[in-house]
C-alpha positions in Angstrom: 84.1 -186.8 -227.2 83.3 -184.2 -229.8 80.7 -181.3 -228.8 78.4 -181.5 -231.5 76.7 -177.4 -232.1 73.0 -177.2 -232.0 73.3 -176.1 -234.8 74.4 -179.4 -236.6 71.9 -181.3 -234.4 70.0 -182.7 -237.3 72.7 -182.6 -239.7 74.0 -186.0 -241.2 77.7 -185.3 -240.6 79.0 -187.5 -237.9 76.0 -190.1 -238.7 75.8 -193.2 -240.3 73.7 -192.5 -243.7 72.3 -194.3 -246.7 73.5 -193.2 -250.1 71.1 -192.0 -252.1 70.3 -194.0 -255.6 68.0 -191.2 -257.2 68.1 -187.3 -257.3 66.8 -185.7 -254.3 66.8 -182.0 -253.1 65.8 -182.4 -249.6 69.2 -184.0 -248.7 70.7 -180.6 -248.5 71.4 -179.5 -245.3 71.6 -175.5 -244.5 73.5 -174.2 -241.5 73.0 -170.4 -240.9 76.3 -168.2 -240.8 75.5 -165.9 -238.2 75.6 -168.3 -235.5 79.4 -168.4 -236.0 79.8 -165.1 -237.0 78.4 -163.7 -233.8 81.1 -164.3 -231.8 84.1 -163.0 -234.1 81.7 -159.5 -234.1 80.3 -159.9 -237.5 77.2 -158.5 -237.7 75.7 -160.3 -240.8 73.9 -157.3 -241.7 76.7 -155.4 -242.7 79.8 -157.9 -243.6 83.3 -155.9 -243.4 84.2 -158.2 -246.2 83.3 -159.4 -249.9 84.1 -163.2 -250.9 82.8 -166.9 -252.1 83.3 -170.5 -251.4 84.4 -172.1 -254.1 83.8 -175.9 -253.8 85.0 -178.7 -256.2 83.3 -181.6 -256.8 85.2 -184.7 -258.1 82.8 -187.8 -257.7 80.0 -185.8 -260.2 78.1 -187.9 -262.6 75.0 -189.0 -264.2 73.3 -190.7 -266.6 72.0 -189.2 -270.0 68.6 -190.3 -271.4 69.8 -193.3 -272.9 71.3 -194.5 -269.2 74.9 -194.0 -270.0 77.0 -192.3 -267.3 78.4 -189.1 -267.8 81.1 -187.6 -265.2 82.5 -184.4 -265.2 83.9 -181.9 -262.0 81.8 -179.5 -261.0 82.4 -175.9 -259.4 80.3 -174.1 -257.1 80.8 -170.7 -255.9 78.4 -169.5 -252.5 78.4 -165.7 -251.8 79.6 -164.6 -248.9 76.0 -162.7 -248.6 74.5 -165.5 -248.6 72.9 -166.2 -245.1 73.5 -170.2 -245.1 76.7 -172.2 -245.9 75.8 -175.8 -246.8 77.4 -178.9 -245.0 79.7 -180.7 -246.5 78.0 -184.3 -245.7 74.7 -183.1 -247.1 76.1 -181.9 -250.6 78.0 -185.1 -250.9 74.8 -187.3 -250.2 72.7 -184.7 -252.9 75.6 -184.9 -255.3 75.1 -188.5 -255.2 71.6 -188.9 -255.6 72.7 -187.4 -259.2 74.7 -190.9 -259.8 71.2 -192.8 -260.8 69.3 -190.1 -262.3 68.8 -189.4 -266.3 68.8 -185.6 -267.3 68.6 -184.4 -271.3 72.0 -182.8 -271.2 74.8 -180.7 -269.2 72.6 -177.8 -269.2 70.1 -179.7 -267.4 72.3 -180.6 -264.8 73.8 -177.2 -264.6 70.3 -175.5 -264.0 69.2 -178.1 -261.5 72.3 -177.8 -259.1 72.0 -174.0 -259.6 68.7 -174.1 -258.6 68.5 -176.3 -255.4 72.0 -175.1 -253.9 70.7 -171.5 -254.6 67.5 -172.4 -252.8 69.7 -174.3 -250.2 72.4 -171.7 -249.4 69.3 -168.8 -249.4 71.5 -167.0 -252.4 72.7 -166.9 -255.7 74.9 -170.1 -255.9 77.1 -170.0 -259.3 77.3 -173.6 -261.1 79.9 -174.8 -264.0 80.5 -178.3 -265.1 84.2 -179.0 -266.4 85.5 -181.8 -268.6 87.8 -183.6 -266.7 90.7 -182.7 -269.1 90.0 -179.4 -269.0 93.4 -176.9 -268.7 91.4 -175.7 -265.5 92.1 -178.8 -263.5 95.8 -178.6 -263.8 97.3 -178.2 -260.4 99.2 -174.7 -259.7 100.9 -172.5 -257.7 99.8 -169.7 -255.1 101.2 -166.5 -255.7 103.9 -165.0 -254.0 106.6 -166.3 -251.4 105.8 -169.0 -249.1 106.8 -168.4 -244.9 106.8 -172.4 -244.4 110.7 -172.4 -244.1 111.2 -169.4 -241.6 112.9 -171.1 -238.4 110.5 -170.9 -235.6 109.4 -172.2 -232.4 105.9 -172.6 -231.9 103.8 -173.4 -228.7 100.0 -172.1 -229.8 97.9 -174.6 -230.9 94.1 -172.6 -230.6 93.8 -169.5 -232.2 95.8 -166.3 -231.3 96.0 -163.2 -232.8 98.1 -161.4 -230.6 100.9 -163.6 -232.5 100.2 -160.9 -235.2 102.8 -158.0 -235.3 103.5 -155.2 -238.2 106.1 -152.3 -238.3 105.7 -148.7 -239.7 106.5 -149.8 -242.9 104.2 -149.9 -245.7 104.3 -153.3 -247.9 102.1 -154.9 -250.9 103.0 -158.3 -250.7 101.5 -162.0 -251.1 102.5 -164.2 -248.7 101.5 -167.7 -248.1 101.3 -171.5 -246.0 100.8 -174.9 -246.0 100.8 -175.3 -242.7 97.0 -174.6 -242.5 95.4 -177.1 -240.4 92.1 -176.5 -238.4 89.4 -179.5 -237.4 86.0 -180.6 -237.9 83.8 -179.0 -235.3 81.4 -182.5 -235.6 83.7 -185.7 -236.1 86.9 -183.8 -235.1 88.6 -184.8 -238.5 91.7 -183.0 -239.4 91.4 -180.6 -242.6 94.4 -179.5 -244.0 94.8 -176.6 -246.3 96.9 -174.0 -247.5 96.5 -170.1 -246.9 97.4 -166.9 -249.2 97.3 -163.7 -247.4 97.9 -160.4 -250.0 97.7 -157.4 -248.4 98.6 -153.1 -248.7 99.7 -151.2 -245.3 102.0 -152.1 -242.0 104.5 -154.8 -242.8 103.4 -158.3 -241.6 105.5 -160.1 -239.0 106.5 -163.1 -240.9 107.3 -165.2 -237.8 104.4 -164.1 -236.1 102.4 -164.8 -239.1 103.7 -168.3 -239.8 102.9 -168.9 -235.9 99.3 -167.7 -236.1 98.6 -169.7 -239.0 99.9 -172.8 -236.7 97.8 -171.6 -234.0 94.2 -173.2 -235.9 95.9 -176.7 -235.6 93.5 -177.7 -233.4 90.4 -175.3 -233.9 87.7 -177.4 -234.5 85.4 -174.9 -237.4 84.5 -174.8 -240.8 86.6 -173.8 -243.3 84.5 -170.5 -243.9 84.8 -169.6 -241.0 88.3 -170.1 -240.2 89.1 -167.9 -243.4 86.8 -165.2 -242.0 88.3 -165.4 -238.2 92.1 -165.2 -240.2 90.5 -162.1 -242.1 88.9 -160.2 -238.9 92.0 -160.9 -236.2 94.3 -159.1 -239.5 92.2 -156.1 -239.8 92.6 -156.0 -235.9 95.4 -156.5 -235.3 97.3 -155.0 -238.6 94.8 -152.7 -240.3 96.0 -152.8 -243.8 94.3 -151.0 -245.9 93.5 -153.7 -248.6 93.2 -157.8 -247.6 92.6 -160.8 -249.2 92.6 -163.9 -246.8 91.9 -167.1 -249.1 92.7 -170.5 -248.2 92.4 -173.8 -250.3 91.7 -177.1 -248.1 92.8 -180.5 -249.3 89.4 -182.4 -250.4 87.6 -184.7 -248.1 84.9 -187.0 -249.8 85.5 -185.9 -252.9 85.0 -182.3 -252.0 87.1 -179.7 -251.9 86.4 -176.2 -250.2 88.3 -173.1 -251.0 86.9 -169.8 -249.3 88.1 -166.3 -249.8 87.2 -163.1 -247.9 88.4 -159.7 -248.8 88.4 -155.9 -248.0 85.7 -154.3 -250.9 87.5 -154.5 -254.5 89.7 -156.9 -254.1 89.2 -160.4 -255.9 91.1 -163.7 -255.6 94.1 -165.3 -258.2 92.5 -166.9 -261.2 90.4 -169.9 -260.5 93.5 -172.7 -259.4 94.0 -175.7 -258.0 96.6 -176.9 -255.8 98.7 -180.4 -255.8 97.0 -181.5 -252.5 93.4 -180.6 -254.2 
């Protein structure tokens, strides 16, 4: 049986719910980062790391003020200041509760989303609506050379960063998995996802990286917080002097979550989406 955090006591993931047939707010369920943060030695106060959660939404719609439904993807990008995240269940039931509702036009909808998930997530939440045959949507490619085919044997299945070894030499590189898989911490459902590490200093262990990766198989945490525990156990353990950890997860319930932490400066690839998203 899955341990369910106090945390997500009250939260509707793992439950049995009603959709919703009209717009309402309240269904938005805040989960404070710090609780998980705490125990990787992040002291919220002062983050050793910028980045966002990008989400993608791909079951949007509404209906305009004549009743005719309008569907579109929207993307949603969460600070990683911001002091809640926002389960994944909860948006999914508020993104419905659109599905009913009349609004005047996109900009309506735009400044309504803005404005709850900003209220929600207890920070500035950024909000675009795309077409969906916009260029944007078209799937690509991460950036650099993947370490899926490197010959390995691996026996760690929970996290371990002493997997993570670096020589003298100093490196700028992009590297990069699709071997990411960690769990639900609720219903135990596997999310799979890829990673793209880009880095400046000591010269990564590629065998030892493409082991660590597999070691979140079956770590049961959000995807934020996987990204940020891949982020903290490389500044550990390799202490480059620039990092970007992002990873892309495959979309569950129409929902896809795509987080990125990185030293100050750095910034992710151009907005993307990958085949699996």
């Amino acid at each position: 049986m899955t341990h369910r955090p106090d945390t997500l006591k009250h939260a509707p993931l793992g439950r049995e719910s009603v959709y919703p047939e009209h717009y309402d707010p309240t269904l938005l369920f805040p989960i404070a980062r710090s609780a998980n943060r705490a125990p990787l030695g992040i002291d919220n106060a002062d983050l050793p790391f910028v980045g966002e959660d990008e989400w993608h939404a791909f079951e949007m719609s509404w209906l305009d003020e004549r009743g005719k439904p309008i569907v579109a993807v929207a993307r949603f990008r969460l600070p990683a200041t911001s002091p809640n995240l926002i389960e994944s269940k909860s948006w999914k039931l508020y993104l419905n509760s659109f599905n009913q509702t009349r609004f005047a036009d996109w900009n309506a909808v735009l400044g309504t989303l803005a404005e709850d998930l900003s209220a929600a997530a207890g920070g500035g939440v950024e909000v675009s609506l795309l077409d969906l045959d916009d260029d944007a949507l078209m799937p690509r490619k991460l950036p650099g050379e993947c370490i899926d085919g490197l010959d390995v044997e691996i026996s760690d299945y929970s996290p371990n960063s002493r997997l993570l070894t670096a020589s003298e030499e100093i490196v700028e590189e992009s590297l990069y998995s699709h071997l990411l898989k960690s769990n639900c911490p609720v219903t135990g459902q596997p999310d799979w996802g890829s990673v793209l590490i880009r880095y400046r200093g000591p010269k990564i262990d590629r065998e030892g990286l493409l082991r660590y990766v597999v070691s979140f198989r079956q770590h049961q945490d959000f995807h934020e917080h996987c990204v940020e525990h891949i982020f903290t156990d490389l500044m550990a353990r390799v202490r480059p002097k620039r990092l970007l950890v992002m990873a892309r997860y495959v979309r569950r319930g129409g929902l896809d979550i795509s987080p990125w932490r990185g030293t100050p400066g750095e910034r992710p690839p151009e907005p993307l989406r990958l085949a699996r998203q």
